[in-house]
Chimera marker file (.cmm) of the C-alpha trace (Angstrom):
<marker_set name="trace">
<marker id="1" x="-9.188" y="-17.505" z="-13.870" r="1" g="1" b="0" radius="0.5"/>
<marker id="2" x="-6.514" y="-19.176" z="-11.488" r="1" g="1" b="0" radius="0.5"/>
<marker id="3" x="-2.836" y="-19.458" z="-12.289" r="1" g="1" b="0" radius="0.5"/>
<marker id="4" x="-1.811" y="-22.523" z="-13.583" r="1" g="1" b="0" radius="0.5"/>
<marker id="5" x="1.254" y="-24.534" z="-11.345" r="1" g="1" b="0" radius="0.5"/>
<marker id="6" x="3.789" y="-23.738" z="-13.972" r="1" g="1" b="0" radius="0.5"/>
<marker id="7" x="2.717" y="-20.144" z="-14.159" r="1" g="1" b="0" radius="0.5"/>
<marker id="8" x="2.863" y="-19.972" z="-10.833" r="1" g="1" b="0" radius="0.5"/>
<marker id="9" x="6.823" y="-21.428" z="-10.455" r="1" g="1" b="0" radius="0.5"/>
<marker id="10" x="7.513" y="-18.807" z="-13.207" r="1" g="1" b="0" radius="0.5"/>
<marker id="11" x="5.352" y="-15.666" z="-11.365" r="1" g="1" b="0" radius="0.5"/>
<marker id="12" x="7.316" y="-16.752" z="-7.864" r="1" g="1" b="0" radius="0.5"/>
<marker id="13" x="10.932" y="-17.067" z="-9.895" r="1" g="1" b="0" radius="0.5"/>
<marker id="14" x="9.933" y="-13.146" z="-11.259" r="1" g="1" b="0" radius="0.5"/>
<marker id="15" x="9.627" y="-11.968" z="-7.522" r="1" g="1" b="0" radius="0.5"/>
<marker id="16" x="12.343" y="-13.777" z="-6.512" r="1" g="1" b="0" radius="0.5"/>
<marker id="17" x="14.485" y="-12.067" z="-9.423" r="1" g="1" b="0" radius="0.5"/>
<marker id="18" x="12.813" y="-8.760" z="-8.751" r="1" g="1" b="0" radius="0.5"/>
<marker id="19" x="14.155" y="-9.397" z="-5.197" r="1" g="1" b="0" radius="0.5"/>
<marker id="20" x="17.413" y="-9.921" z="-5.880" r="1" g="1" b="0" radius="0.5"/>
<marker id="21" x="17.972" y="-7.754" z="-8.530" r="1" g="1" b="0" radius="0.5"/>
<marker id="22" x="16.203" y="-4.370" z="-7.412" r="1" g="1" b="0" radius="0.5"/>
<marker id="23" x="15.334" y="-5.134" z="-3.348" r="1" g="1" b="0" radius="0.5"/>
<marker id="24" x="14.037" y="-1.119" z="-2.975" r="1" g="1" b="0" radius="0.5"/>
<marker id="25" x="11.790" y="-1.217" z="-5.526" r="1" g="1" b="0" radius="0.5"/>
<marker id="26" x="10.145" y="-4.751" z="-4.584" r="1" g="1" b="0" radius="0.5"/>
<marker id="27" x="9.926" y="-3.583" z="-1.439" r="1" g="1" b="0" radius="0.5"/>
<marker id="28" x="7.907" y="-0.032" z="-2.691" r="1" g="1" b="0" radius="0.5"/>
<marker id="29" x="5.734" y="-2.092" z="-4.631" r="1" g="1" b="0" radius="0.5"/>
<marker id="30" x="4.912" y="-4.676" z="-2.073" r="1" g="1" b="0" radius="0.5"/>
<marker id="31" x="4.335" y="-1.648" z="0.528" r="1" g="1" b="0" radius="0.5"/>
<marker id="32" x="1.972" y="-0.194" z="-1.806" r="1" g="1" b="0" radius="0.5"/>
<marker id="33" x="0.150" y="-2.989" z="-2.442" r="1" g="1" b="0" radius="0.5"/>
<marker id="34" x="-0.362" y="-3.581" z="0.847" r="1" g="1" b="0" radius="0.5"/>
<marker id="35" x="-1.570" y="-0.419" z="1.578" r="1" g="1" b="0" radius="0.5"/>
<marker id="36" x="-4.188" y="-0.236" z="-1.775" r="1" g="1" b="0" radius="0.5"/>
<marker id="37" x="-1.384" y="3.487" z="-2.547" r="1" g="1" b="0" radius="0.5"/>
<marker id="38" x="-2.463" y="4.353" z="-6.230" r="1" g="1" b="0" radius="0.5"/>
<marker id="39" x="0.170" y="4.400" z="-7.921" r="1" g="1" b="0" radius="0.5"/>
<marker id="40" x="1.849" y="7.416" z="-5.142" r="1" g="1" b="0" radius="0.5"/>
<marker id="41" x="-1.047" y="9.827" z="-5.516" r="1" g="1" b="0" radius="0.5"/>
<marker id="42" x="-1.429" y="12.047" z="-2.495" r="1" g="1" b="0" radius="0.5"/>
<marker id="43" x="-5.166" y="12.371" z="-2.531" r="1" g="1" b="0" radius="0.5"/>
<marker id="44" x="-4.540" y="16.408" z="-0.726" r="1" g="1" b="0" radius="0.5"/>
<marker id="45" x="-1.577" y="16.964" z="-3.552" r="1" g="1" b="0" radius="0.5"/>
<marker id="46" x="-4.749" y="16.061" z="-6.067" r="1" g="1" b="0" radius="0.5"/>
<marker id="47" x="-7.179" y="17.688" z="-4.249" r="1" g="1" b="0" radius="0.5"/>
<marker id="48" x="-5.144" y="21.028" z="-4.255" r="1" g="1" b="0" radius="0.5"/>
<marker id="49" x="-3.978" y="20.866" z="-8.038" r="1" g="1" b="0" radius="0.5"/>
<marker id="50" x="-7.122" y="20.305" z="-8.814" r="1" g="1" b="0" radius="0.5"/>
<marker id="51" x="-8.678" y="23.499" z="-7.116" r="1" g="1" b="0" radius="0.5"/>
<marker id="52" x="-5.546" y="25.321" z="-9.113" r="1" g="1" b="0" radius="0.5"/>
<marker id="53" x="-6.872" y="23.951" z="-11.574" r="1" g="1" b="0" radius="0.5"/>
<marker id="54" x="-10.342" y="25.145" z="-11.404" r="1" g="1" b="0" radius="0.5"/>
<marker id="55" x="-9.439" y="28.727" z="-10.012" r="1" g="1" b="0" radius="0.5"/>
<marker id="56" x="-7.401" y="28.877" z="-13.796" r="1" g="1" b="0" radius="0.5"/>
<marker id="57" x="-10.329" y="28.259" z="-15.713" r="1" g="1" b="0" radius="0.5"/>
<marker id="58" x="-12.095" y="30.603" z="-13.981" r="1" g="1" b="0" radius="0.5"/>
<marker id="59" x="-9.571" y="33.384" z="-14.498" r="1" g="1" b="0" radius="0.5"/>
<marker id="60" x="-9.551" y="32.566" z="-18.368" r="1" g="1" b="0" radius="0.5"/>
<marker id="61" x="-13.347" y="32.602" z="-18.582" r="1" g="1" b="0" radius="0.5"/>
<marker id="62" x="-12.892" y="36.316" z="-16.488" r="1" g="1" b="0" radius="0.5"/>
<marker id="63" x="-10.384" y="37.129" z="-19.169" r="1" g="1" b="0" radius="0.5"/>
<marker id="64" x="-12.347" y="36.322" z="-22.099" r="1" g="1" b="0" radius="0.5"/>
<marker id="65" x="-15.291" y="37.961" z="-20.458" r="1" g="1" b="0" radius="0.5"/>
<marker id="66" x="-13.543" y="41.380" z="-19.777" r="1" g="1" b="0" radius="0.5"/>
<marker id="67" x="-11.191" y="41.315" z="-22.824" r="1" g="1" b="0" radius="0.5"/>
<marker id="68" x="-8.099" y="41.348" z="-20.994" r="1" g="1" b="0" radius="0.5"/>
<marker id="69" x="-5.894" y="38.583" z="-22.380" r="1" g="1" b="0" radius="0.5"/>
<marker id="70" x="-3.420" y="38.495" z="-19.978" r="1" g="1" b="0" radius="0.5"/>
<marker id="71" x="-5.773" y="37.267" z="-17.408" r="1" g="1" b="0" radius="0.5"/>
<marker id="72" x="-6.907" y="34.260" z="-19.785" r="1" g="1" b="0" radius="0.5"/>
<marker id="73" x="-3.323" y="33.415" z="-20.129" r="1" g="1" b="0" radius="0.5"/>
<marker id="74" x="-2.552" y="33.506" z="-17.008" r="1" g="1" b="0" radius="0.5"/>
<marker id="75" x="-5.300" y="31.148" z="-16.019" r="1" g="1" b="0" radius="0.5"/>
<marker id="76" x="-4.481" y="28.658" z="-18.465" r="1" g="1" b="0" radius="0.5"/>
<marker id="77" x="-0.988" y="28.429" z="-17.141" r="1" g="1" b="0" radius="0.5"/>
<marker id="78" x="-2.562" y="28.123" z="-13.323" r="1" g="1" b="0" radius="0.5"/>
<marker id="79" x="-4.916" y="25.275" z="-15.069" r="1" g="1" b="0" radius="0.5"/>
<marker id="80" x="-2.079" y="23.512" z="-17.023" r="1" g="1" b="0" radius="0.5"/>
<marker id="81" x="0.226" y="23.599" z="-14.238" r="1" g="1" b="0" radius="0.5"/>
<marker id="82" x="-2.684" y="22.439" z="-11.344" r="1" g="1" b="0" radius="0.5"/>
<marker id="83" x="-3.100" y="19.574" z="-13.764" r="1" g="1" b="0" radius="0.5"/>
<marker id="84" x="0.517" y="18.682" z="-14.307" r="1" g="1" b="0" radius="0.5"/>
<marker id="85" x="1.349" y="19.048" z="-10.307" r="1" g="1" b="0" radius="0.5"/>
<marker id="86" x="-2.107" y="17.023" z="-9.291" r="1" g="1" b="0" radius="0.5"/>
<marker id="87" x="-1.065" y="14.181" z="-12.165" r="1" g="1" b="0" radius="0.5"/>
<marker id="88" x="2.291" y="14.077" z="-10.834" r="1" g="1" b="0" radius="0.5"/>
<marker id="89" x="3.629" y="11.198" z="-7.643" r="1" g="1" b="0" radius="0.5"/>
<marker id="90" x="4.563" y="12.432" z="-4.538" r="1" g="1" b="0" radius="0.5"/>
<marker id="91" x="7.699" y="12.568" z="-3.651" r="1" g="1" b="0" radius="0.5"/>
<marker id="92" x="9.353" y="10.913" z="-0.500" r="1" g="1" b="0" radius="0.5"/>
<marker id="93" x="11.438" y="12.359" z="1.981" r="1" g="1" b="0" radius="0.5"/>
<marker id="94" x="14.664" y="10.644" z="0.755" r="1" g="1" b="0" radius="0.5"/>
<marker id="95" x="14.681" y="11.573" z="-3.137" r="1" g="1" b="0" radius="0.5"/>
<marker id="96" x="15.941" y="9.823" z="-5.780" r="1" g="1" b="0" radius="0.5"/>
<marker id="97" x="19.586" y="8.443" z="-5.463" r="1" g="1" b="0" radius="0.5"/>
<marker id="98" x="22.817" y="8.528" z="-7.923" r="1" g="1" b="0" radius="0.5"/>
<marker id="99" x="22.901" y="4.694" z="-7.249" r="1" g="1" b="0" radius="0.5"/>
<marker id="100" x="19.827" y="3.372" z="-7.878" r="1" g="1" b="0" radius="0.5"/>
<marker id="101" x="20.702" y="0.400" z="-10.688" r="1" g="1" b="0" radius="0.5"/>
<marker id="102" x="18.419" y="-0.090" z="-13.850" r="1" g="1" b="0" radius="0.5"/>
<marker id="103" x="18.565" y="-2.692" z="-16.188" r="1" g="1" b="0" radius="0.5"/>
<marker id="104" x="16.843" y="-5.609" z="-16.368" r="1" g="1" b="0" radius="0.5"/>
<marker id="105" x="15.101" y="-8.268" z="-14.621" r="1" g="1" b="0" radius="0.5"/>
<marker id="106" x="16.224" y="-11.665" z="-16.507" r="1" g="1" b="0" radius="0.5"/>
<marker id="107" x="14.892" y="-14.110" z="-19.159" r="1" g="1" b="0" radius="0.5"/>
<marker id="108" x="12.778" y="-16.682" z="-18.030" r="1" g="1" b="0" radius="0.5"/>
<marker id="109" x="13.758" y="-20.063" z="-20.036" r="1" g="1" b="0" radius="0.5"/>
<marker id="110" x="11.363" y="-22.865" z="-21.174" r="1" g="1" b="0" radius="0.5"/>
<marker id="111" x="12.294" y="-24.796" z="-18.142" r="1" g="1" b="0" radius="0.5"/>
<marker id="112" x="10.704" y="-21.859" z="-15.928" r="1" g="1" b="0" radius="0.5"/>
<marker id="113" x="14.359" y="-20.865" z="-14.715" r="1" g="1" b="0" radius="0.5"/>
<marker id="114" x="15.008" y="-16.921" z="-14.229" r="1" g="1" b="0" radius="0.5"/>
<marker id="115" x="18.594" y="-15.899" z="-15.646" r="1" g="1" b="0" radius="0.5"/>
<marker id="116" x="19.787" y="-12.546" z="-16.058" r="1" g="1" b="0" radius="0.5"/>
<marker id="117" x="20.993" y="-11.641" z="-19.656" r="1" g="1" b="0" radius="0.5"/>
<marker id="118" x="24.646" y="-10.953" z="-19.895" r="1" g="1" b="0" radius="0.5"/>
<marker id="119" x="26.404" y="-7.346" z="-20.380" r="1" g="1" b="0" radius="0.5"/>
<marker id="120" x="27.398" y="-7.954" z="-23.963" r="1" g="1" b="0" radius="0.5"/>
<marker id="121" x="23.777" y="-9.329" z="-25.191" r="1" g="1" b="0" radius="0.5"/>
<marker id="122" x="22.791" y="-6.074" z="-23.089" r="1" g="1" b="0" radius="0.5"/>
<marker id="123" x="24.952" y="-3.390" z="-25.327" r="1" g="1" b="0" radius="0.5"/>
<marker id="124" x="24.389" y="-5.608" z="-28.234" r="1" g="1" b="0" radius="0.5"/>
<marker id="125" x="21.179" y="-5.488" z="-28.281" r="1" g="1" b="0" radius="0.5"/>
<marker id="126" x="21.020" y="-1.612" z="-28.380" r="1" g="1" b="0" radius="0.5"/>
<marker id="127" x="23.858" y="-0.628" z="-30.817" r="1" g="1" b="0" radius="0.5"/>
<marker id="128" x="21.273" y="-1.595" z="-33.642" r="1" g="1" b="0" radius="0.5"/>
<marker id="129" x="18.306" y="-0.097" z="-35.047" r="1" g="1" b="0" radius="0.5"/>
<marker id="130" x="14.602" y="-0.655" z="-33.704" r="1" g="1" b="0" radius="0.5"/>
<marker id="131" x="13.664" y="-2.781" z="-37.141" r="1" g="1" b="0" radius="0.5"/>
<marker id="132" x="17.253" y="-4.552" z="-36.325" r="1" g="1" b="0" radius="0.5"/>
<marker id="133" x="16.416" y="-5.550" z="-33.045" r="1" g="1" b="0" radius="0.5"/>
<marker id="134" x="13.070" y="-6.573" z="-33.675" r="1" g="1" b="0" radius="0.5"/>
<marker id="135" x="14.445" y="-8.945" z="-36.639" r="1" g="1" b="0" radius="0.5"/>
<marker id="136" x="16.771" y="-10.513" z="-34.360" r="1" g="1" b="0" radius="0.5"/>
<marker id="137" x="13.941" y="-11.010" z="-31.299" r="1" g="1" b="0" radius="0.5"/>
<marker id="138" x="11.577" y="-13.302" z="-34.024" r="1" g="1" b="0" radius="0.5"/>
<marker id="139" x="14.998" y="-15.240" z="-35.395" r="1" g="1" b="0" radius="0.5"/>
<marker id="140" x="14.954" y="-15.990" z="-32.081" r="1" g="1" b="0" radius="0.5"/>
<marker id="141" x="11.499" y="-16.735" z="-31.127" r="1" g="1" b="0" radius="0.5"/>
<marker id="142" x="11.549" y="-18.622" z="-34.315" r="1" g="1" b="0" radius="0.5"/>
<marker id="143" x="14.298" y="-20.454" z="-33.223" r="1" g="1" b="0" radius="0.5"/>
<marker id="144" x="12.852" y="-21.465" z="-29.757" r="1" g="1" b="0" radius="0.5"/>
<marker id="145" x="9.442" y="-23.167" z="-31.825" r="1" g="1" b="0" radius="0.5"/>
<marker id="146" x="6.107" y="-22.934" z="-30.347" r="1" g="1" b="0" radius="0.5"/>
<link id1="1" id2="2" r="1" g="1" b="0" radius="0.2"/>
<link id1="2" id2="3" r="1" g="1" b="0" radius="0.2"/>
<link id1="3" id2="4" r="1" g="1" b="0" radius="0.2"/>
<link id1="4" id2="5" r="1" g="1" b="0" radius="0.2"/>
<link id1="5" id2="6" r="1" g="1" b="0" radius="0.2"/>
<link id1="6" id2="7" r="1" g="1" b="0" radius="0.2"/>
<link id1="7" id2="8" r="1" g="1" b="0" radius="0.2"/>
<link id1="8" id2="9" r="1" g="1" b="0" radius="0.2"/>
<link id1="9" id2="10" r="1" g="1" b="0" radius="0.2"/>
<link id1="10" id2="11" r="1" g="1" b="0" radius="0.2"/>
<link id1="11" id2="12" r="1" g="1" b="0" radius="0.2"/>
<link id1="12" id2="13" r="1" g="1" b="0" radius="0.2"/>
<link id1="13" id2="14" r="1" g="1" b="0" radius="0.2"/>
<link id1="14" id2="15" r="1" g="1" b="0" radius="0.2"/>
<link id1="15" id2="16" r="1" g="1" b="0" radius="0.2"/>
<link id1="16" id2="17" r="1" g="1" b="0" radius="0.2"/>
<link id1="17" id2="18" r="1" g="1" b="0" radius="0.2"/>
<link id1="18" id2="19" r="1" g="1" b="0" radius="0.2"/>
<link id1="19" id2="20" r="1" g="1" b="0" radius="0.2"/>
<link id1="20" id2="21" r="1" g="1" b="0" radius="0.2"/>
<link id1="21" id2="22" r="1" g="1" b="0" radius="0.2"/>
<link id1="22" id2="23" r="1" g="1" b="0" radius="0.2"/>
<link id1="23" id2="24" r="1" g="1" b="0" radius="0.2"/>
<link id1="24" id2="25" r="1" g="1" b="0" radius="0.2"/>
<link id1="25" id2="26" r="1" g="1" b="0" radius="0.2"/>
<link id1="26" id2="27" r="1" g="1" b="0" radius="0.2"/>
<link id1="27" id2="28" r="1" g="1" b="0" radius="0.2"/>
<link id1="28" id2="29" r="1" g="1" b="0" radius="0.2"/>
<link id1="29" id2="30" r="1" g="1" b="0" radius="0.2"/>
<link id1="30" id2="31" r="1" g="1" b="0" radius="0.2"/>
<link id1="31" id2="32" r="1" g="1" b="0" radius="0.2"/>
<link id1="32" id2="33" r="1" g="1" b="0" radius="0.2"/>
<link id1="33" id2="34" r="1" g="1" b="0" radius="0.2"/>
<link id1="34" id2="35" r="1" g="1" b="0" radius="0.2"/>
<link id1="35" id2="36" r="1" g="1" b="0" radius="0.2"/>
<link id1="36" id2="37" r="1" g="1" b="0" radius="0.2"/>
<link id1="37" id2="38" r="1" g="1" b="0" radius="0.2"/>
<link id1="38" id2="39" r="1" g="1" b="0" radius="0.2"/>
<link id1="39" id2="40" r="1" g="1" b="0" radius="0.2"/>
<link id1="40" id2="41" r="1" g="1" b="0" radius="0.2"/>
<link id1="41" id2="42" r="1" g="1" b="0" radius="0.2"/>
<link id1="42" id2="43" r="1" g="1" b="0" radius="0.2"/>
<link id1="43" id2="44" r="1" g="1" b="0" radius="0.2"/>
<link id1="44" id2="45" r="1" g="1" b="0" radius="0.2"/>
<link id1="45" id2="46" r="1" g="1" b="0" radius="0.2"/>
<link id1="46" id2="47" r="1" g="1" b="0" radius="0.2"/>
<link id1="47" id2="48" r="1" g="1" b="0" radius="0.2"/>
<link id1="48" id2="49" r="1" g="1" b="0" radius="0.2"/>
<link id1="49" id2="50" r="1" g="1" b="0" radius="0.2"/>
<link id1="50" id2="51" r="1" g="1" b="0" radius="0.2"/>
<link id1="51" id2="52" r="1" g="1" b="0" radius="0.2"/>
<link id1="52" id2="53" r="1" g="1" b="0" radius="0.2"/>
<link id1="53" id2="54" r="1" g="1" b="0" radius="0.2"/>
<link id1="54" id2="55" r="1" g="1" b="0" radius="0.2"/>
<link id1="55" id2="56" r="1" g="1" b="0" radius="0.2"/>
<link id1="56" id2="57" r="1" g="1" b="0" radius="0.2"/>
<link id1="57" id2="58" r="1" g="1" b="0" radius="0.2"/>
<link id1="58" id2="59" r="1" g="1" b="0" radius="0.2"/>
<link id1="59" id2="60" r="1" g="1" b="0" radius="0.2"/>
<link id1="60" id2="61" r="1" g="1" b="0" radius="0.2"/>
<link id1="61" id2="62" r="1" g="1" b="0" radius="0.2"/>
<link id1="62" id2="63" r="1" g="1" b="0" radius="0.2"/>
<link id1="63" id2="64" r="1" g="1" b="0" radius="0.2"/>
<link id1="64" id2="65" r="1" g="1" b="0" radius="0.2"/>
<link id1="65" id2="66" r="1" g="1" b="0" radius="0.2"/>
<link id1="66" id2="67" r="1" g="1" b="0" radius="0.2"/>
<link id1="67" id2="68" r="1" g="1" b="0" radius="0.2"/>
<link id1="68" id2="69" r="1" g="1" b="0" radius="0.2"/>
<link id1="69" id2="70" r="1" g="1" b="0" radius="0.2"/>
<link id1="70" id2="71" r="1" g="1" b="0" radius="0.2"/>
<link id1="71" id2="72" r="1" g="1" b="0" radius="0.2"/>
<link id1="72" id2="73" r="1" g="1" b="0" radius="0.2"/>
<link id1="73" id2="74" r="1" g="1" b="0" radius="0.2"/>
<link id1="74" id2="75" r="1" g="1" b="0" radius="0.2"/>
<link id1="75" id2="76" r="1" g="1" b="0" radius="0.2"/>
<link id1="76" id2="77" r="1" g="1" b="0" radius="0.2"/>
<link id1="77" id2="78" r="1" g="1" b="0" radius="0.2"/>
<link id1="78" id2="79" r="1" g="1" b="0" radius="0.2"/>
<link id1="79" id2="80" r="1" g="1" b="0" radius="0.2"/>
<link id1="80" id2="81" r="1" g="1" b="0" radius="0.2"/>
<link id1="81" id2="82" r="1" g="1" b="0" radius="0.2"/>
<link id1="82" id2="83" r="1" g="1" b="0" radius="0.2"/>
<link id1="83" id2="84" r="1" g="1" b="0" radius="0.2"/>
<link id1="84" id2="85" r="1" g="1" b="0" radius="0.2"/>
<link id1="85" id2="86" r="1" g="1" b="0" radius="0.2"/>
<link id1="86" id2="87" r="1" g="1" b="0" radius="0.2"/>
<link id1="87" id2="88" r="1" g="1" b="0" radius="0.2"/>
<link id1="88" id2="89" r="1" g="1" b="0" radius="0.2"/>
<link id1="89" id2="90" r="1" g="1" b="0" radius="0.2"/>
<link id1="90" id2="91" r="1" g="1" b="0" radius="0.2"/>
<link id1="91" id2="92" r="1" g="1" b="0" radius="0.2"/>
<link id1="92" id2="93" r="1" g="1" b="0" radius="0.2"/>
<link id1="93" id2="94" r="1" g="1" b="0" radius="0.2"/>
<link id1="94" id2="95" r="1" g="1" b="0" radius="0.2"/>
<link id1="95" id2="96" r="1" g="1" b="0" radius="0.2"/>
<link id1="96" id2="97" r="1" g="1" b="0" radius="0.2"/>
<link id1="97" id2="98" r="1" g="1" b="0" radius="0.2"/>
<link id1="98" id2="99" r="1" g="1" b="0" radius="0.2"/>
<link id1="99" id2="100" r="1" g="1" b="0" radius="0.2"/>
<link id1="100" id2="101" r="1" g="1" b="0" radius="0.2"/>
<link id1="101" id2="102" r="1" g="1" b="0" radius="0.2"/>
<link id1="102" id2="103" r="1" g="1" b="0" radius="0.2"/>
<link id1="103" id2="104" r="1" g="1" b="0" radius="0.2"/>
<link id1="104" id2="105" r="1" g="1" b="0" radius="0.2"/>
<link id1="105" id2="106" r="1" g="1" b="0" radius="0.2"/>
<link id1="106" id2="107" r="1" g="1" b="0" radius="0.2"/>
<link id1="107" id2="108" r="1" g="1" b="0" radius="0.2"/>
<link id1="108" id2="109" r="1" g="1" b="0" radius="0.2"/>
<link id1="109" id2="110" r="1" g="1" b="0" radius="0.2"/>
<link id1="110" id2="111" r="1" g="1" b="0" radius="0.2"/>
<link id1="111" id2="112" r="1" g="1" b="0" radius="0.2"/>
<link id1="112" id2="113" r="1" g="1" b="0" radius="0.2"/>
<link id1="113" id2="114" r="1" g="1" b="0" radius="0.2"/>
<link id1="114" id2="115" r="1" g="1" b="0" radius="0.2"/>
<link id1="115" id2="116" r="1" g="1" b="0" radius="0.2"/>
<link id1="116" id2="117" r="1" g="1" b="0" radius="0.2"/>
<link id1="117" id2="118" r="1" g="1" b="0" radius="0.2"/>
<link id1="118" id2="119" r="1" g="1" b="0" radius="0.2"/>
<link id1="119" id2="120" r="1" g="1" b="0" radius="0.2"/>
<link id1="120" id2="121" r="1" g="1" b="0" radius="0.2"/>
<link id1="121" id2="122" r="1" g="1" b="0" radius="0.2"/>
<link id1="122" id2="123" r="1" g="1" b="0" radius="0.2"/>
<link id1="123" id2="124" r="1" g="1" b="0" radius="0.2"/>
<link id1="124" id2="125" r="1" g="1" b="0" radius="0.2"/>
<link id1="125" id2="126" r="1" g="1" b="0" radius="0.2"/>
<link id1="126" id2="127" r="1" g="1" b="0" radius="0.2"/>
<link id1="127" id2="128" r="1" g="1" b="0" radius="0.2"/>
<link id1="128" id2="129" r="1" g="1" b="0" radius="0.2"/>
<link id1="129" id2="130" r="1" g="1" b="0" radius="0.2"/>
<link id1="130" id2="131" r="1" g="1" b="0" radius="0.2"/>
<link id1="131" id2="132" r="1" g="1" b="0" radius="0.2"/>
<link id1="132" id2="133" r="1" g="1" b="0" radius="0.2"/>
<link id1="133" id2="134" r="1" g="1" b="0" radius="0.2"/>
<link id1="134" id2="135" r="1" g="1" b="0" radius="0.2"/>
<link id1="135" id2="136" r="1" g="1" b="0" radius="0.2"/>
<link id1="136" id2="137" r="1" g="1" b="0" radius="0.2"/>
<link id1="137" id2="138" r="1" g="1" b="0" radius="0.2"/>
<link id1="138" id2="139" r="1" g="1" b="0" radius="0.2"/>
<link id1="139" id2="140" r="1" g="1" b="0" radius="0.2"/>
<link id1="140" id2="141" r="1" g="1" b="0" radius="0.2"/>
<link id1="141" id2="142" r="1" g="1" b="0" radius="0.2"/>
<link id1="142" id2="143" r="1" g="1" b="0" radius="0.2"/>
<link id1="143" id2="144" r="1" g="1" b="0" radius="0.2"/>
<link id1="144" id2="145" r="1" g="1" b="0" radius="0.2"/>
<link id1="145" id2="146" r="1" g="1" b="0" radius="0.2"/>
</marker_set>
């Protein structure tokens, strides 16, 4: 089902506000997405944890077969950690850095314009509860009308 022109404008103002606000990780998306990358799987980093994986369940069905329970523990942890390390991305070359920002992208108004929220709705938002901050997000949707 195509867009229609309105959701368009307001899909185009979200990249342009991804853009501006966070231009690494636009850029790692769009690079991915070019490329088809799940989701930065290394197919020989799952292909190895999963062989961990395998050799630990065959150590704990050796350990349960020849009573020693050290060996059946000791393949469960090779099979949980196989798992976890085939499950998890790989890593580039550069890391993570200290000054990356977060926060987020920006409200999109009825007129289909992008604006970011300000600092104080920001903090304001989280010094409440969960049930407070819901409450306040439908006074405001109720508010806005259908």
């Amino acid at each position: 089902m195509p867009l229609s022109d309105h959701e368009q404008r307001v899909l185009e103002q979200m990249e342009q506000a991804l853009y501006a606000e966070d231009p690494r990780l636009a850029s790692q998306l769009q690079r991915s997405a070019s490329t088809g990358a799940a989701a930065g799987l290394d197919r020989r980093r799952l292909a190895l944890g999963v062989l961990v994986a395998l050799a630990g369940l065959a150590l704990v069905v050796v350990g349960v077969m020849s009573s020693m329970i050290w060996v059946g523990a000791l393949g469960f942890l090779a099979m949980v950690m196989g798992g976890a390390w085939a499950a998890s991305p790989a890593r580039s070359g550069s890391g993570r850095s200290g000054s990356a920002r977060q926060g987020t992208l920006g409200v999109v108004g009825k007129d289909g314009t992008v604006r970011k929220p300000s600092s104080g709705a920001r903090k304001g938002s989280r010094s409440g509860g969960f049930m407070q901050r819901m409450e306040q997000q439908w006074d405001r949707r109720r508010e806005q009308g259908p």
